[in-house]
C-alpha positions as CSV (number, residue, x, y, z in Angstrom):
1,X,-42.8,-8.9,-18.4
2,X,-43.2,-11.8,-16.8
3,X,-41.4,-13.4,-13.4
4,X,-38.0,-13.9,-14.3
5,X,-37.7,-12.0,-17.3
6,X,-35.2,-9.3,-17.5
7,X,-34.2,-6.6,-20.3
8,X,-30.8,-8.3,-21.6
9,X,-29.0,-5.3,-22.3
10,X,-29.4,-4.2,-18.0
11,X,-27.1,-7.3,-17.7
12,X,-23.9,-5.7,-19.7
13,X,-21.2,-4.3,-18.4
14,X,-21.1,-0.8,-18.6
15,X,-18.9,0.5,-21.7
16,X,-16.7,3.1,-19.7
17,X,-14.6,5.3,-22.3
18,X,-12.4,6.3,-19.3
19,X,-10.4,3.0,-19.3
20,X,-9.0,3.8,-22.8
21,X,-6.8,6.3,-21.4
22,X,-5.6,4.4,-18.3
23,X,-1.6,4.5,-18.3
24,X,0.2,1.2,-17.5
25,X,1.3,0.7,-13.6
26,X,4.8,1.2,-12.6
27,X,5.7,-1.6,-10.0
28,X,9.3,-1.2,-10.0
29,X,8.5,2.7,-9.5
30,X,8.9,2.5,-5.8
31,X,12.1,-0.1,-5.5
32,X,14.9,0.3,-3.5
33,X,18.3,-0.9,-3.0
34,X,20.1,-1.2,0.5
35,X,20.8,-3.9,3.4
36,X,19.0,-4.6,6.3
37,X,20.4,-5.6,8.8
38,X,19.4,-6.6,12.5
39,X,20.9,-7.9,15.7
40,X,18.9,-11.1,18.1
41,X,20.3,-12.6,20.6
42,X,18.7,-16.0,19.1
43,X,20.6,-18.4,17.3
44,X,20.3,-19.8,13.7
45,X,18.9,-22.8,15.0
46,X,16.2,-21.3,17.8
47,X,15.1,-19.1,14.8
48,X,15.0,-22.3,12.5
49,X,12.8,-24.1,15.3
50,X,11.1,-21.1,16.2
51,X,9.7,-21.2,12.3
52,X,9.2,-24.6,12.5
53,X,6.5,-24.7,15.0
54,X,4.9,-20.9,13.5
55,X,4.4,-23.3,10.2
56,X,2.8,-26.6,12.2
57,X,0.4,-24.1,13.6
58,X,-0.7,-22.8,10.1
59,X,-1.4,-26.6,9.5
């Protein structure tokens, strides 16, 4: 073997037999319905500033 040469079949992924019997994911398994609910002494439009400026400094 020369520089650069490589045995093609070290370059396949690995046939795992385990991922045949992988059962689908749930993502609704854990869901929950309710309220939140929360009290702030801020107004609508502090909060809506307050955003505002948290997304100009993203920028």
């Amino acid at each position: 073997m020369g520089f650069g040469s490589y045995d093609e079949s070290e370059q396949q992924q690995p046939q795992d037999d385990a991922d045949e019997d992988v059962e689908a994911v749930n993502v609704h398994e854990h869901d929950h319905d309710g309220q939140l609910e929360f009290e702030s002494d801020a107004t609508t439009d502090q909060l809506v500033s307050q955003l505002g400026a948290m997304k100009d400094d993203e920028e």
